[in-house]
N, C-alpha and C positions, 0 to 999 in steps of 0.2 A: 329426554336428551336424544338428539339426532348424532348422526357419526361426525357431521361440520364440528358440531360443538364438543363431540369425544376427541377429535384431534385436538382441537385447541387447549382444552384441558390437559391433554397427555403431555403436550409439548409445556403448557406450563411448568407441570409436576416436573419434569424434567430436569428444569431450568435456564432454559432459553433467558439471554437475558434482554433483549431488544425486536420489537417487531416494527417491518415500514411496507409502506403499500401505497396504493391506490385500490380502494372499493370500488367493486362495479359488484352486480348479480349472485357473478359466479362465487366471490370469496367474500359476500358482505357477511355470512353468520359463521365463517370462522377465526374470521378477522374481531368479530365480537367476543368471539369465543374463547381469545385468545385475552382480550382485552380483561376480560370477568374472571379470566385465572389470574390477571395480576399482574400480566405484560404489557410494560408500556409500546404503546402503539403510536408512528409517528404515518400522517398523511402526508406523502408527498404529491408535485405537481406533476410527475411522468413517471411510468415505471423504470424509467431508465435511472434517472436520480434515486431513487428509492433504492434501486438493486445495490450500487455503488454505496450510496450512504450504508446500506448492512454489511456490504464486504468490509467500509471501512472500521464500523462499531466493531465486528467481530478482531478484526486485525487487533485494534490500540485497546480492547478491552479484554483480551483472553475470553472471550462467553460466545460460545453460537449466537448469530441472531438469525431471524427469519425477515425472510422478505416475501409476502401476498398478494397474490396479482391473480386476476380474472382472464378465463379461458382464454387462448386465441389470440388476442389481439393484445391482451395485457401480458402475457407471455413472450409474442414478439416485440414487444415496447423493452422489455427487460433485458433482451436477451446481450447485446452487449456489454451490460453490468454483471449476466451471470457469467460471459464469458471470462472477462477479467478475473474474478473470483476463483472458476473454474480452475484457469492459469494459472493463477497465484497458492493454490490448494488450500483455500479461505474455509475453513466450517461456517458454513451457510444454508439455512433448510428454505428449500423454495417451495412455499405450499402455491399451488397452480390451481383452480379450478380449472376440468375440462369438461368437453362434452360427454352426456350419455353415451353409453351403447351405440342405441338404436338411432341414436339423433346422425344420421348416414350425411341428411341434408344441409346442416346447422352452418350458419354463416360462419360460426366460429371455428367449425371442426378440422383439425390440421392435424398431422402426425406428431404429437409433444413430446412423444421419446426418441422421438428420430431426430428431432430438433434439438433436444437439450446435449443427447447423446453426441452430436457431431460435434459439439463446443467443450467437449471434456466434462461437462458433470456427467451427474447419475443420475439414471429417472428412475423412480422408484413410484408408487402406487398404491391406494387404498382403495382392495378390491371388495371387500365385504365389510356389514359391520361387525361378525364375530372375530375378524381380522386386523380390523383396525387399529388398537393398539399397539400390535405387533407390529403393524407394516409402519407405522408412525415412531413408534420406538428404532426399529429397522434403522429407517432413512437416520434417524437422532446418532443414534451409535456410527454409522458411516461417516458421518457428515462429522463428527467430535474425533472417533479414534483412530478413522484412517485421513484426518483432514481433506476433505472432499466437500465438493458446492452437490448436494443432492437436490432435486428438484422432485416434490413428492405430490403427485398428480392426483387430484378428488373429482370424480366424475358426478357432474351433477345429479345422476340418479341414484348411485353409493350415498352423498354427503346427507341427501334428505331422508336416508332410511332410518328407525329406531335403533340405537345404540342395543345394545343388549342389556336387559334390566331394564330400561329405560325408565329411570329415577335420575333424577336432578342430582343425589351425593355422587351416584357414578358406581356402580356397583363390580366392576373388573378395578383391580391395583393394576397400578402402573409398574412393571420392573426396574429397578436400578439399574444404570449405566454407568459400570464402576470406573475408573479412570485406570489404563493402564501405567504399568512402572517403564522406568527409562529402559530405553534398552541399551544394556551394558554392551560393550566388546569383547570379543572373542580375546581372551589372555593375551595368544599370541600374537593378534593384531596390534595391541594395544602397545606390545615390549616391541613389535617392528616400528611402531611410529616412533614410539621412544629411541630407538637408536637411530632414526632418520632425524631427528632434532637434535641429540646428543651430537652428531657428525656434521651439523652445519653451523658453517661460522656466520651467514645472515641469513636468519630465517625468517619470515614473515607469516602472521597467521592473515588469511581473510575471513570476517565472519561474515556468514548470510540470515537470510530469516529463519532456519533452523538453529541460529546461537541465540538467538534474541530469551533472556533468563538466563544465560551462560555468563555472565559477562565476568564476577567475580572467578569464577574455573579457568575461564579463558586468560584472566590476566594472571594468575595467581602461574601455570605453566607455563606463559611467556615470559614471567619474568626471571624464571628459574633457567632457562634457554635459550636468554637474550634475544627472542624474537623483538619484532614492532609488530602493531596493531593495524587493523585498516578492517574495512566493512564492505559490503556491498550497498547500492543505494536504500537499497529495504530496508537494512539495518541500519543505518544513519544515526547515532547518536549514541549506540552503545557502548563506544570507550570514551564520551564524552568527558575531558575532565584526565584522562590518564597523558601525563607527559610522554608516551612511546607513542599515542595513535597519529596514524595518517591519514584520519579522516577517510573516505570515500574513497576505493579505487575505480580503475575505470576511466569512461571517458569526462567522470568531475574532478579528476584528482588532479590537483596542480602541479607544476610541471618538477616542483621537487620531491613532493610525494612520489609520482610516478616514475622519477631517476631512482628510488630507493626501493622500491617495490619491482622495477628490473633490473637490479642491484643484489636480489637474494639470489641466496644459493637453495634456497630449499622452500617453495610456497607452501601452506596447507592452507584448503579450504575446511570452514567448519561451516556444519549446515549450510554451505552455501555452491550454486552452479557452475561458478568458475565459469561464468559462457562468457561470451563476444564482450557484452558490454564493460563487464567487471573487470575482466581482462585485457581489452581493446583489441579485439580478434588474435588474439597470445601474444599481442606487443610486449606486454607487462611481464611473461615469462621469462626472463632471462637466457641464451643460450648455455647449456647444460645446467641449468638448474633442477633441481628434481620438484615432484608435485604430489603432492599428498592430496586422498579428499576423506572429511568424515561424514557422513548423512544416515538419515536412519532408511531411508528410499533406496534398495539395491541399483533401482533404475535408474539413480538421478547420477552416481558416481562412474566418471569415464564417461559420464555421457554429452557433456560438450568439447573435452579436448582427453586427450590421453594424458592417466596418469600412473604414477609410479609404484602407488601404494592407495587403494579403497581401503577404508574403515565401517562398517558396519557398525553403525551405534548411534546411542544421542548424545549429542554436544559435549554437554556436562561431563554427563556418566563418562566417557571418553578422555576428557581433559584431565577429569582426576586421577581415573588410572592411571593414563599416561606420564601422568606428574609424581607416581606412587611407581611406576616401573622407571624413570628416571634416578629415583633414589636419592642419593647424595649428590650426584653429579649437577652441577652448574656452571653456566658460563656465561662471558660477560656479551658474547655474540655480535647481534647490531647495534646494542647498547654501546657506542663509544658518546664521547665526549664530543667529538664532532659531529655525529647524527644528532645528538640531542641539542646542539646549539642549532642546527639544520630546522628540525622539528618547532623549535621555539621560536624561530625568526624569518621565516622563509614558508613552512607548510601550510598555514592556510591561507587562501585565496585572496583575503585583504589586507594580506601583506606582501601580495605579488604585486610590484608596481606596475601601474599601465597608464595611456595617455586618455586624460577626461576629454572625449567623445559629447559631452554634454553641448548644443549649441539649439539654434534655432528650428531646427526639428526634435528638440528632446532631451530627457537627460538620457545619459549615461547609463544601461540597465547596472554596471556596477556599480556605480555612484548610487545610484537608488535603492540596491540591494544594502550594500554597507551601512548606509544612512538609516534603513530600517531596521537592519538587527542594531544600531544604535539604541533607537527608539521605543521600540516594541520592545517587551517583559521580556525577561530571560525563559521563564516559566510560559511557553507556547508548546501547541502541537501545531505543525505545518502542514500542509496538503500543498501539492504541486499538482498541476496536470501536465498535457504532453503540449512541446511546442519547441521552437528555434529557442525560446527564453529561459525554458526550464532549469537549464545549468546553474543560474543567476541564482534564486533562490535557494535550490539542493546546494549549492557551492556557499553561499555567505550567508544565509538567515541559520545560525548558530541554535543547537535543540539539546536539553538537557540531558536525553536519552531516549530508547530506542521508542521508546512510546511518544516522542514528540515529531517523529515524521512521518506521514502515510501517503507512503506513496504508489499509488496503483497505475504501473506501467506494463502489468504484462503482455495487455492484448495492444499496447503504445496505442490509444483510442485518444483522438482531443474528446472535449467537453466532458469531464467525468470529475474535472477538479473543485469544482463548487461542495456538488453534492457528498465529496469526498470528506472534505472539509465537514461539511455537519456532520458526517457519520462518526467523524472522531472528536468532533466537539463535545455529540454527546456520549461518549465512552470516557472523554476526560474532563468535564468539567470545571475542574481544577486548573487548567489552564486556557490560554488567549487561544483560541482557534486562528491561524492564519491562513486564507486560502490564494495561492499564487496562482494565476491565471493569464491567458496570452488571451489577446480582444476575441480572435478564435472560438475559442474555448467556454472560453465567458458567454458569448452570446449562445451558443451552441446550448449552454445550461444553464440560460437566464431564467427560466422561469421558478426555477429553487431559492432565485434569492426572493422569494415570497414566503417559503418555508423558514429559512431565515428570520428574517419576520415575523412570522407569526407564533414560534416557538420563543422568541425573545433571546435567542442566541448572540452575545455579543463580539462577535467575530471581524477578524479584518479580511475584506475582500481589494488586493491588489492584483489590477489588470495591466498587464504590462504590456501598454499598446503600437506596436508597430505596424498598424493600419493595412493588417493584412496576414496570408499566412507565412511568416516568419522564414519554413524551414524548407517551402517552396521555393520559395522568392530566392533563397541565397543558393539552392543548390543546381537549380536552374540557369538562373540569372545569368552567371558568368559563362553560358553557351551560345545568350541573345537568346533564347528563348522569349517567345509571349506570356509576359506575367500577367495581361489583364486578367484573366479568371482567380488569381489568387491574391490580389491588391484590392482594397477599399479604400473612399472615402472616408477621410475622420468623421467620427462615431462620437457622440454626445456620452461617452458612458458616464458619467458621474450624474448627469440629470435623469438618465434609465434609473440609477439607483435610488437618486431621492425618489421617483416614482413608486415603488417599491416601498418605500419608508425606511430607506437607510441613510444615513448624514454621508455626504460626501465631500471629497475634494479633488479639485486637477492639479497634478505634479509635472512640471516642466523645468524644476531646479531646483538643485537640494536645496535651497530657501523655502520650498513651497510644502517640504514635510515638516513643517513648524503645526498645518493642518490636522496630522498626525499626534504629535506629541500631544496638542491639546486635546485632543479625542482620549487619549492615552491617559491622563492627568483625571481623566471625568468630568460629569457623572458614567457616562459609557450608556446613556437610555437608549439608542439605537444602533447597530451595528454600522461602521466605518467600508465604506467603498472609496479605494483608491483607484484614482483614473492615472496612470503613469502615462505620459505619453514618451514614448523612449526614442532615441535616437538608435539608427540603424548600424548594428558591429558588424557590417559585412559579412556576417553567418559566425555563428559562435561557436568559440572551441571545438566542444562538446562534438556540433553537429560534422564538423569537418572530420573529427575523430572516428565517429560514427558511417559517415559516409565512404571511408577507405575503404572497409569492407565489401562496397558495393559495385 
């Protein structure tokens, strides 16, 4: 056994539950190595998709995954996927090969810690083989207990050395990497949020990707508190199903949601950033309203707007307290009789009337949206990528909970939404992958829908095509600016797709998602590419939302 193949066994024994790559040279025998402990290993067509696809397995599946890529060039193929990751505080192990030592001259040799290091991961290194498993294990426990994208570098002169022993059983044990417990709060943190909810008459919880496994805690003290519910776009689905939620705050939330949510008198964020978006650059705060945050991150609290009261803790652990320092006391709060008629008739998005837009350039991105959460299973994970469209989807394609949406916006990159899609296809199984795409984006990560294919993933691919980039066009536009550099020619996508070997069809009226249904109906033997071609919303909500700030 060489040390390539002692990492990829350690990382098995671990329990890593997903590997994706592109082999080359530098990571072809521990990408095997990885394979022979047990780990499914998925070949992608760029390491870009690859990187993404494992932030999103890791995301919608609770498991590290790893992503393996070859010195240098497959490293900077990655690197935007690990940044996202990075961003996002994804457990993610990136095994790197790098260059020797002494290889001074190697076409491939670049500074990999300096690289990984500026985009917020960790480089971390296997410098010997008597070291190995340590430095492997090392990066595992980063990368699991302080949620971090570590990037764990094999120089090719290290990886080909004799393991110690060097016997095929593997003769060093692997250590345990025990899971730590929640971390509770400080007593008296816990009794100060309790009387900052005890004394609001609307209070509002926000949860972020830190609630996500909170959700029963979370609702169980909102409802002793008369708060409402609402989420960040990470968390999207978590109070799916409860009559208090407000779905999505931010710049998705509709325009009743968001009268109610700057309506409170008291916000708490739970695991969640309370930044620009979620908030609409503190449109959403209400004047004098007070702001709570819980996180387990000292850093992350106070640190996009000032607040009134940090909590140090996790989610859970937190909420029950809090709900045990409450006591007896309850109240009916936001809960009236008229927020809940509000909530049932008026808060989600397709029951906001608007005027169908649908005509000879396209339908409607809403009309299209509604018509497919019609259509498509209820039981879906969604992937969105970044665009002028994105709201459409995040806003009406309806997800059971927080495991049916993945959405990787932190480094706001187009093209990441394909790959995304497969990454939590295969973390949930169990349900219809649906990947939302703007023609952008789509073409940016066409060459994934061959992975796609070839994995036999039965997934929907809708591109919602406004013939250009979306969130240019409208923000520009209206100064006279020159849009040619960001307008195209319509695009054949649906014949790219049968290339590829996906069944498709072109949508220009909701008549034509009949295409859809049938696909839906079965057998389901190739995955479904939607070509939407959409008529243009003169710049969507969202983006207008979004752009105040700037």
């Amino acid at each position: 056994m060489n040390v390539a193949e002692l990492v990829g066994r350690t990382l098995g024994e671990l329990g890593v539950g997903q590997a994706f790559g592109v082999v080359g040279s530098g990571n072809f025998h521990v990408t095997n190595a990885l394979r022979a402990a047990g780990v499914p290993f998925v070949a992608a067509r760029h390491e870009g998709g690859a990187a993404t696809m494992a932030d999103a397995y890791a995301r919608m599946s609770g498991r590290p995954a790893v992503l393996s890529v070859h010195q240098g060039c497959g490293l900077t193929n990655a690197m935007t996927g690990i940044t996202e990751a990075a961003k996002s505080r994804t457990p993610l192990i990136v095994l790197a090969a790098d260059t020797a030592g002494a290889a001074v001259r190697s076409n491939f040799r670049i500074d990999q810690d300096a690289l990984v290091s500026a985009v917020g991961a960790v480089a971390e290194r296997v410098h010997s083989p008597a070291g190995a498993i340590a430095d492997t294990v090392r990066a595992y426990r980063t990368a699991v207990q302080q949620r971090r994208t570590v990037v764990l570098n094999l120089p090719l002169d290290v990886q080909a050395m004799a393991a110690p022993g060097n016997d095929t059983a593997g003769s060093t044990a692997v250590p345990a990497v025990p899971q730590l417990a929640a971390g509770r709060p400080a007593a008296g943190a816990a009794a100060a949020l309790a009387e900052l909810i005890a004394a609001a008459q609307r209070p509002v919880f926000v949860a972020g990707r830190g609630a996500r496994g909170a959700r029963e805690e979370l609702r169980a003290l909102a409802g002793a508190s008369g708060a409402l519910l609402a989420t960040s776009a990470v968390a999207a689905g978590l109070f799916h199903g409860d009559p208090w939620s407000l779905g999505i705050s931010g710049g998705f939330a509709s325009p009743p949601a968001a009268e109610l949510i700057s309506g409170a008198d008291l916000v708490v964020g739970w695991g969640c950033a309370l930044n620009m978006w979620t908030m609409r650059h503190g449109r959403l705060v209400g004047a004098g309203a007070r702001v709570a945050q819980v996180d387990l991150d000292p850093d992350a609290i106070g640190g996009n707007r000032p607040v009134d009261l940090g909590v140090l803790g996790d989610v859970a652990a937190t909420a029950t307290d809090v709900l045990a320092a409450l006591g007896s006391r309850t109240a009916t709060g936001y809960r009236t009789d008229d927020v809940r008629s509000v909530i049932e008739t008026r808060v989600r998005w397709r029951d906001v009337p608007f005027d169908d837009l649908t005509g000879p350039d396209g339908i409607d991105p809403r009309t299209l949206s509604i018509g497919l959460d019609d259509v498509l299973p209820a039981e879906r994970v969604v992937a969105v990528d970044s665009g002028n469209f994105m709201g459409y989807p995040s806003a009406y394609l309806a997800v059971p909970d927080e495991f049916g949406f993945c959405f990787t916006q932190g480094f706001q990159s187009i093209g990441l939404g394909l790959a995304t899609a497969i990454g939590a296809a295969l973390a949930r199984p169990d349900r219809l992958a649906v990947a939302a795409l703007g023609d952008g984006g789509a073409l940016m990560g066409v060459a994934e829908l061959e992975t796609v294919v070839r994995l036999g993933i039965p997934m929907v691919v809708v591109v919602y095509d406004d013939r250009g980039y979306g969130a240019e066009v409208h923000h520009f536009g209206p100064d006279g600016a020159d849009l040619d550099a960001v307008r195209f020619p319509e695009t054949d996508i649906a014949a790219i797709g049968r290339g590829f070997g996906f069944e498709a069809v072109t949508v220009r009226a909701l008549g034509d998602l009949k295409g859809v249904a049938d696909w839906v109906a079965g057998p389901r033997t190739a995955p479904l590419l939607v070509d939407a071609k959409i008529a243009s919303d003169g710049g969507s909500w969202w983006l207008a939302e979004a752009f105040l700030g700037h």
